[in-house]
Backbone of each chain as nested JSON, in Angstrom:
{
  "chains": [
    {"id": "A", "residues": [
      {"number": 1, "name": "UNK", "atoms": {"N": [0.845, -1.194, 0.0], "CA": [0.0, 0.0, 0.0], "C": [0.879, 1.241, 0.0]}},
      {"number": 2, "name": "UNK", "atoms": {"N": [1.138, 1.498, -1.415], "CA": [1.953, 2.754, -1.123], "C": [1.626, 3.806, -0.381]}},
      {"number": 3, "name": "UNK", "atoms": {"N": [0.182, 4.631, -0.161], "CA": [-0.187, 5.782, 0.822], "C": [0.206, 5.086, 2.486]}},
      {"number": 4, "name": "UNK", "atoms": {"N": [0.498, 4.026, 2.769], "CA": [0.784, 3.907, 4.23], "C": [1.91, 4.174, 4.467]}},
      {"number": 5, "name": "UNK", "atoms": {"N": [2.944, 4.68, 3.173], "CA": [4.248, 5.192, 3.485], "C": [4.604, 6.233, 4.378]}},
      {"number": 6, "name": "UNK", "atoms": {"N": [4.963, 6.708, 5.359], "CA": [4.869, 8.286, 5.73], "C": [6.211, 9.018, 4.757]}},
      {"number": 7, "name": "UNK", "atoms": {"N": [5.244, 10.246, 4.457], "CA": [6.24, 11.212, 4.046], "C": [6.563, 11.905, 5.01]}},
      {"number": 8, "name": "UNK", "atoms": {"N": [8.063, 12.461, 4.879], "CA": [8.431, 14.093, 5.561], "C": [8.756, 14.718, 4.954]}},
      {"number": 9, "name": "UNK", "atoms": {"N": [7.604, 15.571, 4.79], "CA": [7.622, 16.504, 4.515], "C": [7.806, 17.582, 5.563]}},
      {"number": 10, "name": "UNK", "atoms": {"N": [8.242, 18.936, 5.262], "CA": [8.095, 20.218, 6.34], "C": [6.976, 20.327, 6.281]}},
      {"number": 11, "name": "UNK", "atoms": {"N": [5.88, 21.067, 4.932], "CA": [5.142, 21.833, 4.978], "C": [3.284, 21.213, 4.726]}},
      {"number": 12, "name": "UNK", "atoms": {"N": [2.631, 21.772, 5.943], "CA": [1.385, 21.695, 6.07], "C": [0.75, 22.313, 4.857]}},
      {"number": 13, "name": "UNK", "atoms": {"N": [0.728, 23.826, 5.708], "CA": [0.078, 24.615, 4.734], "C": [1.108, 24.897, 4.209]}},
      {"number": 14, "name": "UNK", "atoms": {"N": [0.287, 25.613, 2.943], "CA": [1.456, 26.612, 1.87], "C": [1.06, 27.621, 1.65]}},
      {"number": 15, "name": "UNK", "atoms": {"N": [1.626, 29.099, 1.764], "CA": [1.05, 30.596, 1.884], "C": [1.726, 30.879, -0.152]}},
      {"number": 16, "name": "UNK", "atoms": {"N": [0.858, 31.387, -0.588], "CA": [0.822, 32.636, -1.713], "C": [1.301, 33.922, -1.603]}},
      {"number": 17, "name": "UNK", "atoms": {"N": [1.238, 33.872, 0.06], "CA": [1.336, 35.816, 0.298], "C": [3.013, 36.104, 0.426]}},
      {"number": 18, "name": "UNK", "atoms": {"N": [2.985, 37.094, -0.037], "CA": [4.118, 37.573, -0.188], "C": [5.214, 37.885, 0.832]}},
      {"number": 19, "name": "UNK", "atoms": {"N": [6.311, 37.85, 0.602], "CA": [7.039, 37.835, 1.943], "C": [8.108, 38.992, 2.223]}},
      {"number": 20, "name": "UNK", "atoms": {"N": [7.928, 40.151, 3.087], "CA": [9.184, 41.517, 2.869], "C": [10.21, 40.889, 2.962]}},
      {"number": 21, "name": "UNK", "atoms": {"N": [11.461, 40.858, 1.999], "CA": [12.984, 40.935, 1.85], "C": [13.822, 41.167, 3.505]}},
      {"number": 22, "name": "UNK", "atoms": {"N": [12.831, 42.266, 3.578], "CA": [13.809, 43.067, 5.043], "C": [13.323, 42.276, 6.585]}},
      {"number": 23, "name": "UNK", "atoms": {"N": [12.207, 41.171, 6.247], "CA": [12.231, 40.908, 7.573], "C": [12.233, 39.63, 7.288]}},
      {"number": 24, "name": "UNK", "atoms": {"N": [13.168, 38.992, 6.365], "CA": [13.893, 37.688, 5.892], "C": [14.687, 37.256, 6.717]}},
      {"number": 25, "name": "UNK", "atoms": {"N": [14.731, 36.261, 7.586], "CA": [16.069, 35.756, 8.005], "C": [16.705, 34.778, 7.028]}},
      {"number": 26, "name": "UNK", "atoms": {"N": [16.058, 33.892, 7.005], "CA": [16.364, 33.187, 5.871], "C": [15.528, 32.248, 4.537]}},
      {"number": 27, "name": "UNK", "atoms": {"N": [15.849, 31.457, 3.811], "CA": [14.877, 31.53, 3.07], "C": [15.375, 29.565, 2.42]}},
      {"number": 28, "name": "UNK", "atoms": {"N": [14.692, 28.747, 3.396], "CA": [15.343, 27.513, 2.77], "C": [14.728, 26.633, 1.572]}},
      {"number": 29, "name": "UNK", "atoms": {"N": [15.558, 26.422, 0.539], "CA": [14.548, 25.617, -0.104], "C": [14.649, 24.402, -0.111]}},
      {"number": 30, "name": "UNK", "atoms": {"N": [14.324, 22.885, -0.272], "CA": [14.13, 21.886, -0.091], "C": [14.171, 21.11, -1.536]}},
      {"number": 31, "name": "UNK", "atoms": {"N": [14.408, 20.348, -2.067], "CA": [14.468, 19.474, -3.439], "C": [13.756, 18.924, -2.881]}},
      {"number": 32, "name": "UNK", "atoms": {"N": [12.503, 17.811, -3.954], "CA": [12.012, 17.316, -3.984], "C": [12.945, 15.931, -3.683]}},
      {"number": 33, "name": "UNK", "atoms": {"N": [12.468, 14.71, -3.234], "CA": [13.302, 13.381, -2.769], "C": [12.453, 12.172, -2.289]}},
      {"number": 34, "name": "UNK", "atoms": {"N": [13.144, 11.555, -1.861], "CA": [12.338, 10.32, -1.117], "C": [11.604, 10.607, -0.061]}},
      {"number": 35, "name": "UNK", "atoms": {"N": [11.792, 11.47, 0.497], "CA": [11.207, 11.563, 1.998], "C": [9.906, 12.352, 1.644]}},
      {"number": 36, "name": "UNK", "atoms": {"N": [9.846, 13.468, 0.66], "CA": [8.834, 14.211, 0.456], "C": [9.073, 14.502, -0.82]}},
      {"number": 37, "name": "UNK", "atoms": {"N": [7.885, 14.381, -2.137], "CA": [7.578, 14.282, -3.385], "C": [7.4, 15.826, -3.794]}},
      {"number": 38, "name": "UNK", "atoms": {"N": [7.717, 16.59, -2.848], "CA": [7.743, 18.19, -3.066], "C": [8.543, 18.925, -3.372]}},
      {"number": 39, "name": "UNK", "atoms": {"N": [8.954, 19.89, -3.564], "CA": [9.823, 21.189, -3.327], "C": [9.312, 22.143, -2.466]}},
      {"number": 40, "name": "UNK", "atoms": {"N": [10.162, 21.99, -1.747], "CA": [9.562, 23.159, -0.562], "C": [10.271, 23.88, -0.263]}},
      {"number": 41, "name": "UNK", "atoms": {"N": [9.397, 25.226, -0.07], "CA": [10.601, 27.123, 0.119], "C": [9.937, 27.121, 1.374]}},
      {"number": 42, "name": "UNK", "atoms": {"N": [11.271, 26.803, 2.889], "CA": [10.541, 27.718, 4.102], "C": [11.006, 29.025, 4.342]}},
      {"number": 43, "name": "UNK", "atoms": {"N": [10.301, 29.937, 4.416], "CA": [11.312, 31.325, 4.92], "C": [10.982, 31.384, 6.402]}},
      {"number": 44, "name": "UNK", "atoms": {"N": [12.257, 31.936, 7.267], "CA": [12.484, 31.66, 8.135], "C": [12.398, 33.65, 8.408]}},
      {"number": 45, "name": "UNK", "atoms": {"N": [11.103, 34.048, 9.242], "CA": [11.133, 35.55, 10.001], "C": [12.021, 36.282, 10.806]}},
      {"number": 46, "name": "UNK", "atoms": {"N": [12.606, 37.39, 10.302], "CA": [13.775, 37.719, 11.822], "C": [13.117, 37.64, 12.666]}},
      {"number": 47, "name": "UNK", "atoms": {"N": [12.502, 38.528, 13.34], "CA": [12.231, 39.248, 14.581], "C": [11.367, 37.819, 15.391]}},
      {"number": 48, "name": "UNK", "atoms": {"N": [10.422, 37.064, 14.842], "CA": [9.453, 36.227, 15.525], "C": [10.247, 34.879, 15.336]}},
      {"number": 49, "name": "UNK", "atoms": {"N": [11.463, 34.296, 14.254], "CA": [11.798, 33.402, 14.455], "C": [10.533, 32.282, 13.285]}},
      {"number": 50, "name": "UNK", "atoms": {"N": [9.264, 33.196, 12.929], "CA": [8.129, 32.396, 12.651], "C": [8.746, 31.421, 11.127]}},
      {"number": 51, "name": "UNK", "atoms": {"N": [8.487, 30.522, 11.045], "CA": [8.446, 29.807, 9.647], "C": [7.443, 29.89, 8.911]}},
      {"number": 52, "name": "UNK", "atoms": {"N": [7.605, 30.182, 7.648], "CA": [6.306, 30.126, 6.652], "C": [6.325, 29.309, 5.304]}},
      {"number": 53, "name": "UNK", "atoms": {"N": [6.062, 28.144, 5.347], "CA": [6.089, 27.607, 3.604], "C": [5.645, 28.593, 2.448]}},
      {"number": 54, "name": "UNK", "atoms": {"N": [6.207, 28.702, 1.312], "CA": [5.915, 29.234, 0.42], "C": [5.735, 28.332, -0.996]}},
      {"number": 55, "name": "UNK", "atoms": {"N": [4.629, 28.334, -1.878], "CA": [4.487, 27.887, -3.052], "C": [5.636, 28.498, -4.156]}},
      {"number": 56, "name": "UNK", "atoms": {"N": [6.487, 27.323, -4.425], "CA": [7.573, 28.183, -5.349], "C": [7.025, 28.689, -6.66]}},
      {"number": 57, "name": "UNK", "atoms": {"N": [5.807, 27.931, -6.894], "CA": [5.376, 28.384, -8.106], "C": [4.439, 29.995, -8.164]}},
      {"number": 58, "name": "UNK", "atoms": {"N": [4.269, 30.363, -6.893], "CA": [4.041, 31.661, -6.824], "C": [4.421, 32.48, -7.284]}},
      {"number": 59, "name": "UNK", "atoms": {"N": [3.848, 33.88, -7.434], "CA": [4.615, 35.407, -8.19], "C": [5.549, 35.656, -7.031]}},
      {"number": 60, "name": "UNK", "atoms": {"N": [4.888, 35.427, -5.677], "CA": [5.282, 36.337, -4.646], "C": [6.815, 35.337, -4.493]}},
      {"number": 61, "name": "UNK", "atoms": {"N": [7.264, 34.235, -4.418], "CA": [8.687, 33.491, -3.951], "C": [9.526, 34.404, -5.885]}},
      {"number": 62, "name": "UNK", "atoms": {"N": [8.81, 34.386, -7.076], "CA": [9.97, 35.078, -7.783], "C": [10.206, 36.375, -7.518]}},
      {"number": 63, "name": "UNK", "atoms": {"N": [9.142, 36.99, -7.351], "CA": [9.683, 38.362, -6.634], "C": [10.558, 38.494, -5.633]}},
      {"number": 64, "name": "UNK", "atoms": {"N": [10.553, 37.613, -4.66], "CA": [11.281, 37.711, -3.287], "C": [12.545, 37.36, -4.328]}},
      {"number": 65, "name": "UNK", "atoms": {"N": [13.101, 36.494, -4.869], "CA": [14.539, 35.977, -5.142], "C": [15.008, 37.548, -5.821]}},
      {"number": 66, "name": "UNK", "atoms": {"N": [14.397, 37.328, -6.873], "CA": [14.838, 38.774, -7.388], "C": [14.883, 39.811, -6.413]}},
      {"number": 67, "name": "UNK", "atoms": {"N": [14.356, 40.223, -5.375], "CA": [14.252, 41.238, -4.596], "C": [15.963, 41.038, -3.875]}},
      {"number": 68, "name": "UNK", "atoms": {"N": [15.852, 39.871, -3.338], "CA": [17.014, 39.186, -2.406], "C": [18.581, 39.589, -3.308]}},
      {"number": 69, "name": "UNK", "atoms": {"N": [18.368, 39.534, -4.435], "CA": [19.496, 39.615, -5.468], "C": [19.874, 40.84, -5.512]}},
      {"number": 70, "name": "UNK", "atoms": {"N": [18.814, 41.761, -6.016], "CA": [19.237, 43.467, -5.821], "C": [19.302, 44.044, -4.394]}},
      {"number": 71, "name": "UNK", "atoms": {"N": [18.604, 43.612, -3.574], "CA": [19.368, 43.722, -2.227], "C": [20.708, 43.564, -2.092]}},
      {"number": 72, "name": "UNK", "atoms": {"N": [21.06, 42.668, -2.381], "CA": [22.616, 42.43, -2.295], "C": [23.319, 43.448, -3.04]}},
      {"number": 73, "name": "UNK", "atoms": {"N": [23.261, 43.678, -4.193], "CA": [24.061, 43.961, -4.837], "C": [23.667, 46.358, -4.346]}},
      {"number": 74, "name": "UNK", "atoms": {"N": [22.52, 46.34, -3.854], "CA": [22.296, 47.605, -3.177], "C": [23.838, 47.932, -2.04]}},
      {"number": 75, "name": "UNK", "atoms": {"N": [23.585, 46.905, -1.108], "CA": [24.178, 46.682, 0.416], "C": [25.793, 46.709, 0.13]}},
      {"number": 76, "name": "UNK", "atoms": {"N": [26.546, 45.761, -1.022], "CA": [27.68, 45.406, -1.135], "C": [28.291, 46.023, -2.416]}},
      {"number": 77, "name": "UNK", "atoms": {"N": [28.805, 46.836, -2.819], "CA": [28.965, 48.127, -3.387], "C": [30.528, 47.377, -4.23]}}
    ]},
    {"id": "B", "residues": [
      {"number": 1, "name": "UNK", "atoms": {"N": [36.669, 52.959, 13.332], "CA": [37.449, 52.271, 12.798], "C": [36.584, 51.53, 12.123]}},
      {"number": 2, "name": "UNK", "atoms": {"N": [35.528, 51.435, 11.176], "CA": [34.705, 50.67, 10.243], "C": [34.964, 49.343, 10.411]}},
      {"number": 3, "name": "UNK", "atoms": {"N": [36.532, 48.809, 9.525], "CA": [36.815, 47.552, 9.612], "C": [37.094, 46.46, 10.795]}},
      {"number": 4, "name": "UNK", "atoms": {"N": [36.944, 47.118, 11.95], "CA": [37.431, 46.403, 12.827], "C": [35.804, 46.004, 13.299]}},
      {"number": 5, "name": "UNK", "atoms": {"N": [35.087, 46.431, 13.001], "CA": [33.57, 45.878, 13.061], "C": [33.532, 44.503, 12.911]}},
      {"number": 6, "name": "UNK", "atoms": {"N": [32.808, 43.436, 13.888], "CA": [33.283, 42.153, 13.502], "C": [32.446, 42.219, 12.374]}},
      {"number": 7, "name": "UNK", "atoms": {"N": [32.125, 41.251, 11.413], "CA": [31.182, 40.862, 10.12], "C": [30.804, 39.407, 11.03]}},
      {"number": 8, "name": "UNK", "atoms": {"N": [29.288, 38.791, 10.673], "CA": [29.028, 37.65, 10.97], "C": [28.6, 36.834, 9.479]}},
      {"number": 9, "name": "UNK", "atoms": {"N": [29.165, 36.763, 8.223], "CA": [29.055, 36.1, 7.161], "C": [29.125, 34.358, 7.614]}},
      {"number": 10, "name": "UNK", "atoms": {"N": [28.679, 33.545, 6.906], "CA": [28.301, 32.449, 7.111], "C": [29.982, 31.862, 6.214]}},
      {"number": 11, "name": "UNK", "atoms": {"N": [29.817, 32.507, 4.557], "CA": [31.138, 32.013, 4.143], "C": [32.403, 32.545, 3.662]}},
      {"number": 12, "name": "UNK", "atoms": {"N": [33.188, 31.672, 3.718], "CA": [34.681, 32.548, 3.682], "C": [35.441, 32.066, 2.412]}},
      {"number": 13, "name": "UNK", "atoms": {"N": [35.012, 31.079, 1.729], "CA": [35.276, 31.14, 0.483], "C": [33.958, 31.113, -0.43]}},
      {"number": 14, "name": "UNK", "atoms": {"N": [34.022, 31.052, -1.563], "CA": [32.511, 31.29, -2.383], "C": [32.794, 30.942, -3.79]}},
      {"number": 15, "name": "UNK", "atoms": {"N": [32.155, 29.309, -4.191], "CA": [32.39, 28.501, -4.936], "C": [31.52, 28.949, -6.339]}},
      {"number": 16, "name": "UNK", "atoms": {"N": [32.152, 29.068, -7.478], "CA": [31.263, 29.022, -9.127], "C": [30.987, 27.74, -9.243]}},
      {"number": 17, "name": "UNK", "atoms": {"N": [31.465, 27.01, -8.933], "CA": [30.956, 25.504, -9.385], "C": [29.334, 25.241, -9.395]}},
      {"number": 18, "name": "UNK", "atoms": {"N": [29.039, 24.162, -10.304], "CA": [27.51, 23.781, -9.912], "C": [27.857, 23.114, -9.142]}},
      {"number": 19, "name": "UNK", "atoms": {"N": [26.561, 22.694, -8.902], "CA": [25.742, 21.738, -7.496], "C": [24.981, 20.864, -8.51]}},
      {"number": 20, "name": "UNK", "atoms": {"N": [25.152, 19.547, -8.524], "CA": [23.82, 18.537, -8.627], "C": [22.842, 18.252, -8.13]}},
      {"number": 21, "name": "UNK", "atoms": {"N": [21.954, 19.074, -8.375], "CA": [20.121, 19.309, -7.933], "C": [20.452, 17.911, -7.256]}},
      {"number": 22, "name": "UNK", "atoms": {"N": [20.665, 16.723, -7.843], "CA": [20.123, 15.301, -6.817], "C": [21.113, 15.303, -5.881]}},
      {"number": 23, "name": "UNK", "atoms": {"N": [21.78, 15.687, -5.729], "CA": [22.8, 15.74, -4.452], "C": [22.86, 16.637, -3.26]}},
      {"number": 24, "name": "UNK", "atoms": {"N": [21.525, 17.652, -3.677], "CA": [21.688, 18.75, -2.477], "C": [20.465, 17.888, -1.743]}},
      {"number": 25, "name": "UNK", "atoms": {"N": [20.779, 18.371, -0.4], "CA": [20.01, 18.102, 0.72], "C": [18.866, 19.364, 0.791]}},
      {"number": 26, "name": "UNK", "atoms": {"N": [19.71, 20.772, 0.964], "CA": [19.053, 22.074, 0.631], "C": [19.85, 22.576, 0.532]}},
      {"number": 27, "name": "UNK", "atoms": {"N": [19.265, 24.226, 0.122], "CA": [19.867, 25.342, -0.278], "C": [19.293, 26.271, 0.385]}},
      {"number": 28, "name": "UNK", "atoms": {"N": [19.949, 27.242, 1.23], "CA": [20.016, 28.298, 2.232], "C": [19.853, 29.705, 1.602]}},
      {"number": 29, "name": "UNK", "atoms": {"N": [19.573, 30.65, 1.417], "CA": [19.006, 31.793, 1.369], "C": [19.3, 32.385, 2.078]}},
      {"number": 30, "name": "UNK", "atoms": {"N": [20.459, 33.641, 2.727], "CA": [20.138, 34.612, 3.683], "C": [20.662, 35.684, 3.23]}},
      {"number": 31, "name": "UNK", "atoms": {"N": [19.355, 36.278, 3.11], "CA": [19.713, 37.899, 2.621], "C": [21.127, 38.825, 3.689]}},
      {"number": 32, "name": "UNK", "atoms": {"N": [20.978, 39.993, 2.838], "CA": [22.165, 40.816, 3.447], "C": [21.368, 41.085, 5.055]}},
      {"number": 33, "name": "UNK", "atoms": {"N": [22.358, 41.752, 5.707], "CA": [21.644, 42.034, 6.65], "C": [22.66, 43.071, 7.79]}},
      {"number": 34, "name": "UNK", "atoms": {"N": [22.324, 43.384, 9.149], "CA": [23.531, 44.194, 9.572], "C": [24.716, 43.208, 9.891]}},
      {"number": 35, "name": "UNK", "atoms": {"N": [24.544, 42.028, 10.023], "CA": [25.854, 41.006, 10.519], "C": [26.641, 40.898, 9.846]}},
      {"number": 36, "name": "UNK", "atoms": {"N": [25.721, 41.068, 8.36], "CA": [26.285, 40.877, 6.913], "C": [26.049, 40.988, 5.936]}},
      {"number": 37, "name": "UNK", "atoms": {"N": [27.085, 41.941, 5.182], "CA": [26.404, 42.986, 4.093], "C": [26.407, 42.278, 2.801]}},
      {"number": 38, "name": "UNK", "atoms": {"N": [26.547, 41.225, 2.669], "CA": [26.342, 40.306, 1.609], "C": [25.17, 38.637, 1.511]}},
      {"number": 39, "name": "UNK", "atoms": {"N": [24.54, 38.883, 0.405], "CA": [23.943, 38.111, 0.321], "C": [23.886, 36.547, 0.401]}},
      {"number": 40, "name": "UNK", "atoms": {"N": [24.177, 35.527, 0.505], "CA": [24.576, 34.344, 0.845], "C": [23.869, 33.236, 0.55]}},
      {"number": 41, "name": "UNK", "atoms": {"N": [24.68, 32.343, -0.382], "CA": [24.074, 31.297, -0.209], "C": [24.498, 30.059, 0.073]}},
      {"number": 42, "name": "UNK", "atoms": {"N": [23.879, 29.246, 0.658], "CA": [24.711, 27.359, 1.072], "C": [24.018, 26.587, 0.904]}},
      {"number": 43, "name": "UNK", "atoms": {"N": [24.784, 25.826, 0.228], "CA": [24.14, 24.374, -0.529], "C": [24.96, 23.392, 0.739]}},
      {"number": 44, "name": "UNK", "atoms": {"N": [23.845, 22.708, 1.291], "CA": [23.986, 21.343, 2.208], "C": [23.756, 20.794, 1.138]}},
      {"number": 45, "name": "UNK", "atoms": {"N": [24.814, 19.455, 1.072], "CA": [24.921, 18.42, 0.205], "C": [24.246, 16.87, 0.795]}},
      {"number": 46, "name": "UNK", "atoms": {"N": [23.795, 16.565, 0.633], "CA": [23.058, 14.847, 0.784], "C": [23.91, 14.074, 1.579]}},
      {"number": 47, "name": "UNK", "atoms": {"N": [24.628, 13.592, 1.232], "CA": [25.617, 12.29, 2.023], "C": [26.345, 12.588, 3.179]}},
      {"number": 48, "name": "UNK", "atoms": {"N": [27.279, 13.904, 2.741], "CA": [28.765, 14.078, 3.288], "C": [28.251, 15.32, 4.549]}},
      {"number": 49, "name": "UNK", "atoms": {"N": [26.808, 15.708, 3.914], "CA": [26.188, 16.994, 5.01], "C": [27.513, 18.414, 4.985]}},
      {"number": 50, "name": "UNK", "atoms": {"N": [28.371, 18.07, 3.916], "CA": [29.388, 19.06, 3.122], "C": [28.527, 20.936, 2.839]}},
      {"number": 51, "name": "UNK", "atoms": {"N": [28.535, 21.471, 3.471], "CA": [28.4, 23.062, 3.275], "C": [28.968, 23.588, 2.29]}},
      {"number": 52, "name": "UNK", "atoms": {"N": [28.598, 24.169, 1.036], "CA": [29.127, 25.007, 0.26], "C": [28.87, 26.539, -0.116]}},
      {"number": 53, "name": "UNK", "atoms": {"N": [29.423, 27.114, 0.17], "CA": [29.34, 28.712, -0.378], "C": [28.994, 29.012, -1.844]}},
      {"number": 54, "name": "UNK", "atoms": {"N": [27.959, 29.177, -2.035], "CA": [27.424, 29.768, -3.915], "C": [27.44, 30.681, -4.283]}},
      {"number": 55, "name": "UNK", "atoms": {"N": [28.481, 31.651, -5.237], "CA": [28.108, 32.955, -5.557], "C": [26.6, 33.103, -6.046]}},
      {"number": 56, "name": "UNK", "atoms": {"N": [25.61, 33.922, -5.663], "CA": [24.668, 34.262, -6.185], "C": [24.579, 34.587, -7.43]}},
      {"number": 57, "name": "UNK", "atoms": {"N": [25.733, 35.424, -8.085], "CA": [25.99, 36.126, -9.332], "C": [26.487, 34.773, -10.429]}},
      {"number": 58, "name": "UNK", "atoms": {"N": [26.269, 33.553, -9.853], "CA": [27.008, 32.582, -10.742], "C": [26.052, 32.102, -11.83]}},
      {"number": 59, "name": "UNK", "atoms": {"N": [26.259, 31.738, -12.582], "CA": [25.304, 30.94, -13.631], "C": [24.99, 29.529, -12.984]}},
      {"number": 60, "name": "UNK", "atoms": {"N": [25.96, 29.118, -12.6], "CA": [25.477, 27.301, -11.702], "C": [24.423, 27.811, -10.44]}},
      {"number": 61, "name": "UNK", "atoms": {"N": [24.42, 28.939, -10.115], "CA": [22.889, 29.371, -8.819], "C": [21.825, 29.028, -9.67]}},
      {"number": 62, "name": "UNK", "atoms": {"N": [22.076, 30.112, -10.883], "CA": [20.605, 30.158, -12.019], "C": [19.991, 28.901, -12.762]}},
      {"number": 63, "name": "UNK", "atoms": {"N": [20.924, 27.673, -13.158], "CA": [20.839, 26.881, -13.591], "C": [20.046, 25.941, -12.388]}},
      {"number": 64, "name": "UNK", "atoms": {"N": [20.507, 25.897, -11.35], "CA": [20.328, 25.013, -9.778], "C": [19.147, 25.427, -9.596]}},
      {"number": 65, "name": "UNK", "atoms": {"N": [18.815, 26.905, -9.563], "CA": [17.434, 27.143, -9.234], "C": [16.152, 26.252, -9.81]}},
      {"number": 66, "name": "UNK", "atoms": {"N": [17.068, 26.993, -11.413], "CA": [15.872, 26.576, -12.708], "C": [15.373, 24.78, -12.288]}},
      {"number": 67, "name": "UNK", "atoms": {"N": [16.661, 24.052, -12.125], "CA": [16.591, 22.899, -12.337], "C": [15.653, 22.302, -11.136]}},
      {"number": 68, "name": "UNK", "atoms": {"N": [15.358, 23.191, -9.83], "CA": [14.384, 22.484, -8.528], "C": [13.26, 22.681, -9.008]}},
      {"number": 69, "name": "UNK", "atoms": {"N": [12.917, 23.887, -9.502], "CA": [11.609, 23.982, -10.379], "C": [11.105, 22.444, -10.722]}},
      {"number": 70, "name": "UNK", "atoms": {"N": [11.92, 22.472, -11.994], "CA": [11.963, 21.402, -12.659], "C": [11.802, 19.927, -12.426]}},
      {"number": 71, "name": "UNK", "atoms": {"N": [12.644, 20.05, -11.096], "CA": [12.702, 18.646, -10.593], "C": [10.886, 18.476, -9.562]}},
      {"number": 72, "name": "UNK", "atoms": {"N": [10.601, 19.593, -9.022], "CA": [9.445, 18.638, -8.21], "C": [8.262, 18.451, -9.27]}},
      {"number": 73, "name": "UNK", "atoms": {"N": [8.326, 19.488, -10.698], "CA": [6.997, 19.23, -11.451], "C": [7.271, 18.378, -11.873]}},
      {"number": 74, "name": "UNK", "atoms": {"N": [8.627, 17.369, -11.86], "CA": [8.557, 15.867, -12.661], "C": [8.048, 15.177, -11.391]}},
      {"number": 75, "name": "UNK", "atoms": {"N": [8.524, 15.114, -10.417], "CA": [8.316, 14.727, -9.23], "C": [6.949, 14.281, -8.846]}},
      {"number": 76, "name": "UNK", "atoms": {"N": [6.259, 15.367, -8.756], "CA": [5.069, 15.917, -8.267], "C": [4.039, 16.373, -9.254]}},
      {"number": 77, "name": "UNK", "atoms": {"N": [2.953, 14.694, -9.474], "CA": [2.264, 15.297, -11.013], "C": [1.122, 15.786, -10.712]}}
    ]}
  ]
}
C-alpha cells in the first residue's frame, strides 16, 4: 500500500502571500526526494523566528529571489 | 574604525561551481543584513552533510534554481 508510506515533509500549509525581503532571516529551499515528493521554500522571520512555507510556483517566492538579489548587490557596493 | 567591526558572514570562500540538484540536501538563502552585508548562499549536500558557499551572481545558482523547479513538477504530477 503505497499511501501507508509516511512522508516528511516540512510543509502543512502553503502561503501565496508575499514575503518583505527586510524581515527575511532566511529563506530555505528543499528538493524534492524520497522523503517528500515536493519542493519546498521555508522562509524563516527575523524578529518572531516564525516559519512560513511558500508555493515556489508563486509570483510572490519570484519576486522575493529577485528582490534578495538586488538587495545584495544595493548593500555590497 | 569601520573595519574592525566584527562581520558575521556564514562564508569565507565562495564557490562558481555547480551543485547537482540530486545531491543537495538544501539550499540556504540569507539575505544581506547588519551582521552581513552580503547576500549568501549554502548548498547542504546529501551524504557528506558538506556546506558550500554559492556565488549568487554565478550561472550554476541560475541553472540550480531553474533545475528544482523542474525537478518537483517531474516529481510531483
Amino acid at each position: 500500500m503505497p499511501l501507508s508510506r509516511t512522508t516528511r515533509c516540512n510543509c502543512i500549509q502553503i502561503s501565496n502571500r508575499s514575503v518583505n525581503p527586510k524581515s527575511l532571516e532566511k529563506l530555505e529551499l528543499i528538493p524534492a526526494s524520497e522523503s517528500c515528493p515536493r519542493f519546498e521554500i521555508i522562509a524563516t522571520m527575523k524578529k518572531s523566528g516564525e516559519k512560513r512555507c511558500l508555493n515556489p510556483e508563486s509570483k510572490a517566492i519570484k519576486n522575493l529571489l529577485k528582490a534578495l538579489r538586488n538587495e545584495r548587490s544595493k548593500r555590497a557596493p
